[in-house]
N, C-alpha and C positions, 0 to 999 in steps of 0.2 A: 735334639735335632732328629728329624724325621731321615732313618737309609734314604738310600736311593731303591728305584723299584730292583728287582733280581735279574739277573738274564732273561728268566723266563719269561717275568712278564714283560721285561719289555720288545722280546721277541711277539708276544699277545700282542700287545700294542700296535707294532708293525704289521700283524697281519689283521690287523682292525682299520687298518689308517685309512684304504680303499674304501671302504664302507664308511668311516665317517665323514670322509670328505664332502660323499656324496651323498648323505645325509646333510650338511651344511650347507653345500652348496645348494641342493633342491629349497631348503628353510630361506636360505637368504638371497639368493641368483647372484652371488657375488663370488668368483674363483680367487680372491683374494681375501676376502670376508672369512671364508670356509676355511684357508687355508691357516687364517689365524684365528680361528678358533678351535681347530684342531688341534695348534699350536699349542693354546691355552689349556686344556685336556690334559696334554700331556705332562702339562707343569704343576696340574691337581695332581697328578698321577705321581710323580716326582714326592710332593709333601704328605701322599696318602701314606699311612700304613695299609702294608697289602695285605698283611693278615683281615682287617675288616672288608677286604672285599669279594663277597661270596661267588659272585658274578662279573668279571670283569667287563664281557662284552658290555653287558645292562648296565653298568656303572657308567662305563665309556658314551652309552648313547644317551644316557642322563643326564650326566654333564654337558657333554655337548647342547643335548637338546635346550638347558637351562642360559648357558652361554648364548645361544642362538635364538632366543627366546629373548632373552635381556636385551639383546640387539637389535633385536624387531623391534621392542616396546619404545627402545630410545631414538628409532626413526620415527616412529609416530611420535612419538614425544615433541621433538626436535627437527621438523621435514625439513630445515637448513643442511643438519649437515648428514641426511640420508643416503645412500648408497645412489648415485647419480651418473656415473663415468661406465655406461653399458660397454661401451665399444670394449674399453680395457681389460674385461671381464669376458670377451669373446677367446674360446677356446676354437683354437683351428688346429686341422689336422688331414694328412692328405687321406683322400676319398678312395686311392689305391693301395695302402698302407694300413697295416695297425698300429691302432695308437701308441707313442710311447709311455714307458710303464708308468710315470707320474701322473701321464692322463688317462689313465686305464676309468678311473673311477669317473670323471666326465665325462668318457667316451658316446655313452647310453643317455647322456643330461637330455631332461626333457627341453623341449622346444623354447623357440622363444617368445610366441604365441601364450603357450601353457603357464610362461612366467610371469604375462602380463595380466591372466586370471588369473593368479595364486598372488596379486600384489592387491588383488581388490577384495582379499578376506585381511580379517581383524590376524591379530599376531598371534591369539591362542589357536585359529580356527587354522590359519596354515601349519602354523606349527605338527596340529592334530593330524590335519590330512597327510602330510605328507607322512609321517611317522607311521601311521595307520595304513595307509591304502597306498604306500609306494613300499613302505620297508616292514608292513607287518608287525608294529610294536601295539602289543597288548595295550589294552585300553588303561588296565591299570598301572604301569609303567608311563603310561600320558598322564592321567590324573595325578601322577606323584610331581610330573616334570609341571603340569600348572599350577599344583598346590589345591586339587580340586581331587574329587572322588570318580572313581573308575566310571562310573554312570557318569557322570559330569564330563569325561573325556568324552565318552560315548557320543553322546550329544551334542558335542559342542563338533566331533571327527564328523558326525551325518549332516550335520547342519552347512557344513564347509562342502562335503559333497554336495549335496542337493546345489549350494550358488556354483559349484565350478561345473556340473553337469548341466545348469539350465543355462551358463553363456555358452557352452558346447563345448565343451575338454576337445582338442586337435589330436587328430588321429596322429598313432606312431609313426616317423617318419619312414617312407617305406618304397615300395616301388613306383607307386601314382605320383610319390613328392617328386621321386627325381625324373618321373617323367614328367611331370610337371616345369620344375626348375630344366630340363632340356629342353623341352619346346620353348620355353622363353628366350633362352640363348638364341636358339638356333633363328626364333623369330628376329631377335634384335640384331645378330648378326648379318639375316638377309635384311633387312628393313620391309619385312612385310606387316607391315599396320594392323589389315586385320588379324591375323595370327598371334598377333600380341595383346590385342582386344578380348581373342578368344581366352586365354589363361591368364586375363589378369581381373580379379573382382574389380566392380565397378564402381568401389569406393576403396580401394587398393592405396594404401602410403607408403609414399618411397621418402624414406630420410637419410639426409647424406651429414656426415660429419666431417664436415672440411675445415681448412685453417683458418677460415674468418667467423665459424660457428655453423651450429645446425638448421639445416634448408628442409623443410619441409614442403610435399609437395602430394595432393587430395587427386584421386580419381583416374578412371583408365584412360580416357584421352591424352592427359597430360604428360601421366607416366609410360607412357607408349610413345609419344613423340621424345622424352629425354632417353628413354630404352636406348636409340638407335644410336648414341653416342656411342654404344659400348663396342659397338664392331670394329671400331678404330683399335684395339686390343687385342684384337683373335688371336692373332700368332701367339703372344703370352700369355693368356691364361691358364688356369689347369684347374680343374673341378677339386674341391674339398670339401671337408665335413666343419661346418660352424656350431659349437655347440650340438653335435653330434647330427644337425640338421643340413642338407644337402646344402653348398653354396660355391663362390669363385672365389680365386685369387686373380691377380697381373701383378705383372714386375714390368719395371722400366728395364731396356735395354742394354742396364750398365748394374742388371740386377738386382735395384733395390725396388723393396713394394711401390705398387702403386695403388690398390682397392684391394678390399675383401668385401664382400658382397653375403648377405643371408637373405636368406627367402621365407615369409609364412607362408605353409599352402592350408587353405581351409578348404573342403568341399569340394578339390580339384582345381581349385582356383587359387592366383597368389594374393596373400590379403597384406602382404606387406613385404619392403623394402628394406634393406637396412644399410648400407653404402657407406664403407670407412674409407676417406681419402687422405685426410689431416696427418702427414706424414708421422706427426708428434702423437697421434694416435696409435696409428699402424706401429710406430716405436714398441711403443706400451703393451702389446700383443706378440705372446712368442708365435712365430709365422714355423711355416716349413720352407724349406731352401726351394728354388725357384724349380721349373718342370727341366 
């Protein structure tokens, strides 16, 4: 029977864990997916002999990356029982705070815009970019993890780039978002129309996940006249960070949630909505305590 790993390494491990979290989680947009395959990592790591392992960190991102890999192939495989339950997967965290230390490693999570480009490459091709052009893993270390040669990762890493640069990769979330995401409040607050016309694209979707199911709802008009619902709120909300992207919270008056809210902004403008009401949702989502 194989030890257990030493102290040491499994002090490595621990300080590996931040980084591969969010390496899994960028491969799959799942905070729950990531977390159990990190999991699983660690339980390689458990039946390895440590002696064969020259490199721990690279061993660590290999598996992983193989793990997260198998995952991807078996949503394509199987788009029944694919990774589906976004809301649940929303990392919140207050926008005046640093994150705590479990979500140190989401904290920087790319958008959710960027996730919905990185869902329309093949399994090898996300796989590659992110590994590649978010965390800097040698091309041959990719080749090994798709069972493909360094050229071959090459290739397959530019090829992924070229599709997520020509739908337009979303800029970092940054000062224009959250001015952005403020003039919309502030519009929907006052109920001024056009104010809300002006920051919101004009094929803008707002999706609310409520308890009878998902409402979607196409275009700045419309999503401008349901905006002004929100002002009903003001007193309770407090600005946070969704998935490290500017967004809201409200709490009902006896303190329990009542929405989180995220925002895409492309281009200065908001290209989407994302509105969790379904109490049974908001459950599902570790929240921060009320403002």
């Amino acid at each position: 029977m194989t030890a257990r790993p030493s102290g040491l390494v499994t002090e490595a491990f621990e300080a590996q864990r931040d980084r591969l979290l969010a390496v899994a989680y960028r491969v799959l947009g799942s905070h729950a997916d990531a977390e159990d395959v990190v999991q699983e990592a660690w339980m390689r790591l458990v039946r390895q002999d440590e002696a064969t392992i020259a490199n721990l960190a690279g061993w660590l991102t290999t598996v992983v990356g193989r793990i997260s890999l198998d995952l991807l192939r078996s949503r394509r495989a199987h788009p029944e029982t694919a990774y589906g339950q976004e809301s649940a997967d929303l990392v919140v965290t207050p926008a005046d705070a640093p994150a705590p230390d479990e979500q140190a490693a989401l904290a920087d999570s790319v958008g959710l815009a960027l996730m919905v480009v990185l869902d329309s490459l093949t399994p090898n091709e996300r796989l590659a970019f992110v590994l590649h052009d978010m965390f800097a893993v040698p091309f041959h270390e990719i080749g090994q993890i798709l069972g493909k040669s360094a050229d071959a990762g090459k290739m397959i890493a530019s090829r992924a780039r070229r599709k997520v640069q020509a739908t337009g990769r979303p800029a970092d979330p940054g000062r224009e978002h959250r001015e952005v995401v403020q003039a919309f409040r502030a519009a929907a607050l006052s109920g001024d129309f056009e104010a809300l016309l002006r920051v919101l694209d004009p094929d803008v979707k707002l999706t609310v996940d409520t308890p009878d199911g998902v409402v979607v709802t196409l275009g700045a008009t419309t999503v401008a006249a349901r905006a002004r619902m929100f002002s009903g709120e003001a007193a309770r909300h407090r600005p946070v960070l969704v998935n490290g992207i500017p967004g809201h919270m409200s709490w009902r008056p006896d303190g329990t949630p009542l929405s989180v809210i995220a925002f895409t902004v492309t281009g200065g403008r908001i290209t989407g909505i994302h509105i969790v009401v379904d109490p049974a949702k908001l459950a599902s989502i570790r929240l921060p305590a009320p403002a």
